[in-house]
Every structure is written in structure tokens, then in C-alpha cells.
C-alpha positions as CSV (number, residue, x, y, z in Angstrom):
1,X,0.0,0.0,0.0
2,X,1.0,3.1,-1.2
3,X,1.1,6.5,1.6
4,X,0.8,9.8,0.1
5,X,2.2,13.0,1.6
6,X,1.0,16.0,0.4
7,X,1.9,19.5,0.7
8,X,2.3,23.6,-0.8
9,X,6.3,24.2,-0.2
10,X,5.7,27.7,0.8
11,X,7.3,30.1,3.6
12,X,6.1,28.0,6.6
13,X,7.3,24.5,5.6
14,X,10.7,26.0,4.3
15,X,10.9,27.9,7.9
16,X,9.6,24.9,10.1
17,X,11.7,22.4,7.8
18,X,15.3,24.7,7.5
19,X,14.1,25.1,11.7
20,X,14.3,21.5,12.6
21,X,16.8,20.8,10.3
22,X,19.1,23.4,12.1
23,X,18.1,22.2,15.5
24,X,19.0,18.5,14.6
25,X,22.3,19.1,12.9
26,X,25.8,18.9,14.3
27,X,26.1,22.8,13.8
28,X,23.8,23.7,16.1
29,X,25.7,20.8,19.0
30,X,29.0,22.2,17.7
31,X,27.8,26.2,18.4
32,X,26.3,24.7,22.1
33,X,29.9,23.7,22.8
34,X,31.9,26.5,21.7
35,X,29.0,28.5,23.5
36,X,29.4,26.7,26.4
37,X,33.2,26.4,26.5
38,X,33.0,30.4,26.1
39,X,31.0,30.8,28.8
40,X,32.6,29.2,30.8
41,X,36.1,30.9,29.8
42,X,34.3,34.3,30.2
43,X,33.1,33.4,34.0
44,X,36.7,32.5,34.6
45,X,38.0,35.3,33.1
46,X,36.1,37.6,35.5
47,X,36.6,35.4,38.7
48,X,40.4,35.8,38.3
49,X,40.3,39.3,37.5
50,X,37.9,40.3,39.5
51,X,39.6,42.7,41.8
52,X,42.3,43.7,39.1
53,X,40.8,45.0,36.4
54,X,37.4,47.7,35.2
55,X,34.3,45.1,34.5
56,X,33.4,47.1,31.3
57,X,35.1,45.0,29.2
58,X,33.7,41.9,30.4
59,X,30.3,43.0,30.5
60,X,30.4,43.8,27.2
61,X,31.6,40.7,25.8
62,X,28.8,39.0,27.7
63,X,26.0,41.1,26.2
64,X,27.5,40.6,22.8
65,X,27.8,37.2,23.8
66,X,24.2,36.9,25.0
67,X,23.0,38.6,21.9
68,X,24.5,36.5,19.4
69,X,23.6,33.6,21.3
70,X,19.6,34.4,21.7
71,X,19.8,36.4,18.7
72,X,21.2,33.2,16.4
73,X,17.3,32.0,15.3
74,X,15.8,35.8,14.2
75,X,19.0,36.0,12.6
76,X,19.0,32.7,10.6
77,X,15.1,32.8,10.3
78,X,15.7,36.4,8.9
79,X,18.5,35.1,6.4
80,X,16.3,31.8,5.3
81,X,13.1,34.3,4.6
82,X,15.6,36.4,2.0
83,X,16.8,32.7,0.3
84,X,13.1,31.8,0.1
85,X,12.5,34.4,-2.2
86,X,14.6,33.2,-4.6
87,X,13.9,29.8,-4.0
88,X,13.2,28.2,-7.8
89,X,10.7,25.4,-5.6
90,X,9.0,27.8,-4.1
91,X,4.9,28.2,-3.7
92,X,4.9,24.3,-5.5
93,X,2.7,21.6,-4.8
94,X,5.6,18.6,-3.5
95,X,3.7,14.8,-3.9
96,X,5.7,11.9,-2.3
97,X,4.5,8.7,-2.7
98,X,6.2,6.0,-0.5
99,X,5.8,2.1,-0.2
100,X,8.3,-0.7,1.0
101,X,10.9,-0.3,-1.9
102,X,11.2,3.5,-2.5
103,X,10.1,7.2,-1.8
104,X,8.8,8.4,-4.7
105,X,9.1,12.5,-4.9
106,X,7.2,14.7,-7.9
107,X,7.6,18.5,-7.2
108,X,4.7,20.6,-9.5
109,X,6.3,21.7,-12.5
110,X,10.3,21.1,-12.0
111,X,11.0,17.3,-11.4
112,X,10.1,13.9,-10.2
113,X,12.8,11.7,-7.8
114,X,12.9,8.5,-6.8
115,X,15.1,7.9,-3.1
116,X,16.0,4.4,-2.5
117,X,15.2,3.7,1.4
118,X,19.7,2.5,0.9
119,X,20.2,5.6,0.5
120,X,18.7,7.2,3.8
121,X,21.5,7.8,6.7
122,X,18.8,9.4,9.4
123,X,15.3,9.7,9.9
124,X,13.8,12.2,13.0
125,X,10.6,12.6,14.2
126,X,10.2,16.2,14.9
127,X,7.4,18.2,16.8
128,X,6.0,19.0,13.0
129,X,7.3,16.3,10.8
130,X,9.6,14.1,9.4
131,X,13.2,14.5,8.8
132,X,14.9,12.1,6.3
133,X,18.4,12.6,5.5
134,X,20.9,11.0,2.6
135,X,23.8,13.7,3.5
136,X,24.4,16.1,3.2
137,X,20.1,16.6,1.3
138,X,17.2,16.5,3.8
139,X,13.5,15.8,2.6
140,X,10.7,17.1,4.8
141,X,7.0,15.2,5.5
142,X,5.3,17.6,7.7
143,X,2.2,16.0,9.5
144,X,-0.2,18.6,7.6
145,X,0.9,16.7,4.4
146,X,-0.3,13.4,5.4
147,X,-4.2,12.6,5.0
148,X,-4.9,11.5,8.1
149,X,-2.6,9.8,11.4
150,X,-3.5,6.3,9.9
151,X,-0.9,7.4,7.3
152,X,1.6,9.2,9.6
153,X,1.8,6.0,12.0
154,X,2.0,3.5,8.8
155,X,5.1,6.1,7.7
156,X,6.6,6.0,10.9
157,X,6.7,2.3,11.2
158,X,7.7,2.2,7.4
159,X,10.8,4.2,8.9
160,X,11.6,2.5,12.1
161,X,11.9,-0.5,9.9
162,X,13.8,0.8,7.3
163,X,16.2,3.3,8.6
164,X,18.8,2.3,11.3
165,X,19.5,5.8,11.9
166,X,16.1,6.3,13.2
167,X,14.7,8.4,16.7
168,X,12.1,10.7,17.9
169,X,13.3,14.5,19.1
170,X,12.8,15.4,23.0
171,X,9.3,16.2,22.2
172,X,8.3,12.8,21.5
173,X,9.9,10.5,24.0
């Protein structure tokens, strides 16, 4: 049996998609440890010179610190918005249909693919979707795609069988 996942790849899906895609890469783990390491370096830094030196300078590294850090999203959402609208797939009706040998891709007006299930290195279950990976590409299967949760839970076991690479994010455990 065949599962169809249907959907418009407009603004939202490219932001939620890019989103989760960003959030389960290993930039965003290698930027949490350099962030983290430079905290920590920065707290040091102003326990050792604490009574030696003016504070200015380390309060402003940790407000430009701060600010890149909790700024990184807006930024990158802002940056993604700009790329969208020059995206050539943009506003275009994406079609997969997926069974037990392949995922079958057909995007309105541009080009149809076929992904061998081989070829898949990681699958993630987000908070909105589906996340399948064949490095360094990513194909995204929000739920609002899918005609009804009969066909999101056949998909999901369709992956947890075929991909080893397989897992749910913190929101679904």
C-alpha cells in the first residue's frame, strides 16, 4: 500500500523544515559547545580578574555574547526568509508517494525523484514532521501533508523498519 504525503512548499514549511533541520544538525551541537566552552572561559576570566581590572570589558563581551547567542534563530530565520525568495521550488505543490521499496518525490512543474530507502542515513521525528536525510540533502514530511494519522503512523513504522538511523526528538519521547 501506497502512503501519500501532500503538501504547498511555501514560507512555513521551508521555515519549520530549515528550523528542525538546524536544531538536529551537528552545527547547532558544535555552536552549544563552543558557546558553552565560552562561557565558561568568560566566567573564569572575571573570577580571576575580579579585583584587578574595570568590569566594562567583560560586561560587554557578555551582552555581545548573550546577543548573538539568543539572537542566532531571528537571525537565521531572517537570512532563510531572504533565500526563500529566490527559491526556484517555491509556492509548489511537493507529492511523495512511498511504499516498502522507495520514496517516490514529484515537485509541481520542475522534477520527479525516486530515493532508494539504501540511501537514507537518518530519519527524525520532529514536533512538526519528518526529517529524512541521505547527507548532506534533507526531505521534509510535515504531519499537515499526510491525509490523516492512519498514514503518519503506517510512515513512521515504514521508517523504524527501514532506517537504522532512526529516533524521535525530546518532544516525542
Amino acid at each position: 500500500m501506497d502512503i501519500i504525503v501532500e503538501y504547498a512548499w511555501n514560507k512555513d514549511n521551508y521555515l519549520k523544515a530549515s528550523y528542525q533541520n538546524y536544531m538536529h544538525s551537528r552545527l547547532n551541537k558544535g555552536f552549544k559547545i563552543l558557546a558553552g566552552t565560552f562561557l565558561i572561559v568568560l566566567i573564569l576570566y572575571y573570577v580571576i580578574t575580579m579585583n584587578f581590572t574595570e568590569h566594562a570589558f567583560v560586561i560587554s563581551v557578555t551582552v555581545a555574547f548573550l546577543t548573538i547567542y539568543l539572537g542566532r534563530w531571528p537571525i537565521f530565520r531572517w537570512q532563510l526568509k531572504r533565500q526563500f525568495k529566490k527559491y526556484a521550488q517555491k509556492d509548489c505543490l511537493v507529492r511523495w508517494v512511498i511504499n516498502e521499496t522507495q520514496l517516490k518525490s514529484m515537485v509541481e512543474g520542475i522534477r520527479e525523484g525516486i530515493v532508494s530507502w539504501d540511501s537514507i542515513t537518518k530519519a527524525v521525528k520532529t514536533k512538526d514532521g519528518f526529517l529524512i536525510y541521505r547527507y548532506p540533502v534533507y526531505h521534509w514530511f510535515p504531519f499537515s501533508g499526510f491525509p490523516g494519522p492512519d498514514q503518519q503512523v503506517l510512515f513512521e513504522m515504514l521508517l523504524e523498519r527501514k532506517v537504522k538511523n532512526y529516533r524521535k526528538d525530546k518532544a516525542h519521547k
